[in-house]
C-alpha positions in Angstrom: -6.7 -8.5 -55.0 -6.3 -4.7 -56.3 -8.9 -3.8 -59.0 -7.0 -3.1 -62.0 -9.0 -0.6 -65.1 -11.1 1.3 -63.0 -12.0 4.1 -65.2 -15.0 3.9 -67.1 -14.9 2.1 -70.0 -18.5 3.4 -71.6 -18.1 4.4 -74.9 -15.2 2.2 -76.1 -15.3 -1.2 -77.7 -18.8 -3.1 -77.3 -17.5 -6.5 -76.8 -15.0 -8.4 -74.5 -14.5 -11.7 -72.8 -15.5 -12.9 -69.6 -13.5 -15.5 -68.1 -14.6 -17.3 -65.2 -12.1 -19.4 -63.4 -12.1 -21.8 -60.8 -9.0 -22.8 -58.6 -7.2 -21.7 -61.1 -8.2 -23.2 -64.2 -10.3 -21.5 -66.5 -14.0 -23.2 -66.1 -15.8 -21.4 -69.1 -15.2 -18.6 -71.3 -17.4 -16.7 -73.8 -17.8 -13.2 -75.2 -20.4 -11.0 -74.0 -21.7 -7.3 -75.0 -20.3 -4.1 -72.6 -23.8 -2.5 -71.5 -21.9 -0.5 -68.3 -18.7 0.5 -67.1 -18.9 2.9 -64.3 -15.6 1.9 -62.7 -16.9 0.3 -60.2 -19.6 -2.5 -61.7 -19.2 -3.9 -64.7 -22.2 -5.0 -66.6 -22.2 -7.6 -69.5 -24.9 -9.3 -71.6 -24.5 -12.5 -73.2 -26.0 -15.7 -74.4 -26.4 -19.1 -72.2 -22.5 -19.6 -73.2 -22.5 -23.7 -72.1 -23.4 -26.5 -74.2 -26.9 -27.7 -74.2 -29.3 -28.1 -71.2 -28.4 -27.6 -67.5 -31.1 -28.6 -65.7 -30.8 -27.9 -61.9 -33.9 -28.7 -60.9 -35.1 -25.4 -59.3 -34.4 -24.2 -63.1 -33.3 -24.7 -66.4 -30.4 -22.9 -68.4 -30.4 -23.7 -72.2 -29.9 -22.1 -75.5 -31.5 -19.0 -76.0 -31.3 -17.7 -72.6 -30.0 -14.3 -72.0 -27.8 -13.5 -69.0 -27.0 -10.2 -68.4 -24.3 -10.1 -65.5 -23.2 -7.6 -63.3 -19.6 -7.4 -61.9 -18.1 -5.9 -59.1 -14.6 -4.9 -58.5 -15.2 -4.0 -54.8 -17.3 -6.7 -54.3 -16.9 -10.7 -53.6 -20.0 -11.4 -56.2 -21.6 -11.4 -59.6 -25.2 -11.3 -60.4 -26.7 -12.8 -63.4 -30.0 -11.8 -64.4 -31.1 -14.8 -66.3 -34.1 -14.6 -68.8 -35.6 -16.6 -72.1 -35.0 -15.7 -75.3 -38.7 -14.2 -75.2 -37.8 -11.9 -72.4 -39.2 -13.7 -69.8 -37.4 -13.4 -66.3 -36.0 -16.7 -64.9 -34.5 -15.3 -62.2 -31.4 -14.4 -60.3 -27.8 -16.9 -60.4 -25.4 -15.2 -58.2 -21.6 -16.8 -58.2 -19.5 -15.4 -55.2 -16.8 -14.1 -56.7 -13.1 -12.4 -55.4 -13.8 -8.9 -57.0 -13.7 -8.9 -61.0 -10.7 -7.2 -63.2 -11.3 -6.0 -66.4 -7.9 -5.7 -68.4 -7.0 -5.9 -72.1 -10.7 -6.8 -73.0 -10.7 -9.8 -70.4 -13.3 -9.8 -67.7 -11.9 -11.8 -65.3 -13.6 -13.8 -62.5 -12.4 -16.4 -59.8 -15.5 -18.4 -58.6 -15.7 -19.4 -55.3 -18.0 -22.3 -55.3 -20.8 -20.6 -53.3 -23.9 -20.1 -55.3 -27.2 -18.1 -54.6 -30.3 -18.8 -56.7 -33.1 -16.4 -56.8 -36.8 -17.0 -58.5 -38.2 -14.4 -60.6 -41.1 -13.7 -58.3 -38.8 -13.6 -55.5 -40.2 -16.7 -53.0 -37.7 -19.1 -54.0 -34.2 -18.5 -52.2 -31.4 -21.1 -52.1 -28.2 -21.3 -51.2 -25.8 -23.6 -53.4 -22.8 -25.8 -53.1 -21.8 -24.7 -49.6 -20.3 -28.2 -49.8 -17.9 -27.9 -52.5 -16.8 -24.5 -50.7 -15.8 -26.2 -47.6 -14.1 -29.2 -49.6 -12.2 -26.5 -51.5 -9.5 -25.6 -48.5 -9.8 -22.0 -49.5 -10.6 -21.6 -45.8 -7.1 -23.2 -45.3 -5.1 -21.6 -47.9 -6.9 -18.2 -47.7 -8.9 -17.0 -44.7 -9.3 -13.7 -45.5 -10.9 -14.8 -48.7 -13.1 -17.8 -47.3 -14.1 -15.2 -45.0 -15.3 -12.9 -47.5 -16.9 -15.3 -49.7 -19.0 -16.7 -46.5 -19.8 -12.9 -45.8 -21.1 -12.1 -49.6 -23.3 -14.7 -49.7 -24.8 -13.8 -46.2 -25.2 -10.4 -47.8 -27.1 -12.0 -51.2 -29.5 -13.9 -49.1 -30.3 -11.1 -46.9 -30.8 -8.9 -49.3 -33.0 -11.6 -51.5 -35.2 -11.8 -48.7 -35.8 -8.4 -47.7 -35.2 -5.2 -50.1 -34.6 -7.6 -53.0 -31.7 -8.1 -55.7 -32.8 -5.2 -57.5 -31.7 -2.7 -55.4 -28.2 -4.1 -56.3 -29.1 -3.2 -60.0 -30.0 0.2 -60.4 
């Protein structure tokens, strides 16, 4: 997938859309605040954009919660920095993602089903519906990009468990 609009976009309109498919349908969409264009990564801020509670156990989105999301369009993931409405740091949600476009005020992502959750303090490290991604036939329909996803979220973990996500973020 070529990455469309990659000069900087710093400086121009605040706001835009994010619009986060899933095999082909759009799953949510929601606006969100333009913190960083550098061509490259695109980073976004936003409010907990879903209705009510989601409660997965290992944590807790709900209203109030402040995402701010980093995009990549040379890179098969997002990562959300998730924290309260007081500031407090939830953690790290990381969707693996086919590389984000950002066209006409649209950020658009395709989600790939894989999921890595990170804890604030860094001990908690899970990987998420692996099961859905196999039951998806991407690895069928699209090897290349099965084989991609599979190798972003090898590269999430291993970073989550050594230098930290962070170092992504700088």
């Amino acid at each position: 997938m070529s990455a469309r609009s990659p000069e900087p976009r710093a400086g121009r309109t605040k706001g835009l859309v994010v619009d986060l498919s899933k095999a082909g349908r759009t799953k949510i969409r929601y606006p969100a605040e333009l913190l960083r264009d550098d061509g490259v990564r695109v980073t976004v801020r936003a409010p907990w954009a879903a209705p009510g509670v989601r409660d997965f156990g290992f944590v807790r989105f709900e209203p109030g919660d402040v995402f701010t999301e980093h995009y990549w369009r040379d890179r098969w993931f997002a990562v959300k920095e998730v924290r309260t409405g007081d500031g407090g740091l939830k953690g790290w949600y990381c969707d693996i993602t086919r590389p984000a476009v950002l066209e006409n005020g649209v950020l658009a992502v395709e989600d790939l089903d894989l999921d890595l959750w990170v804890s604030a303090d860094g001990s908690t490290v899970l990987r998420l519906d692996e099961d859905e991604f196999a039951g998806s036939g991407l690895a069928g329909r699209d090897p290349a990009a099965a084989g991609a996803a599979a190798a972003a979220l090898d590269e999430l973990e291993r970073l989550a468990r050594t230098e930290g996500l962070t170092t992504l973020l700088g």
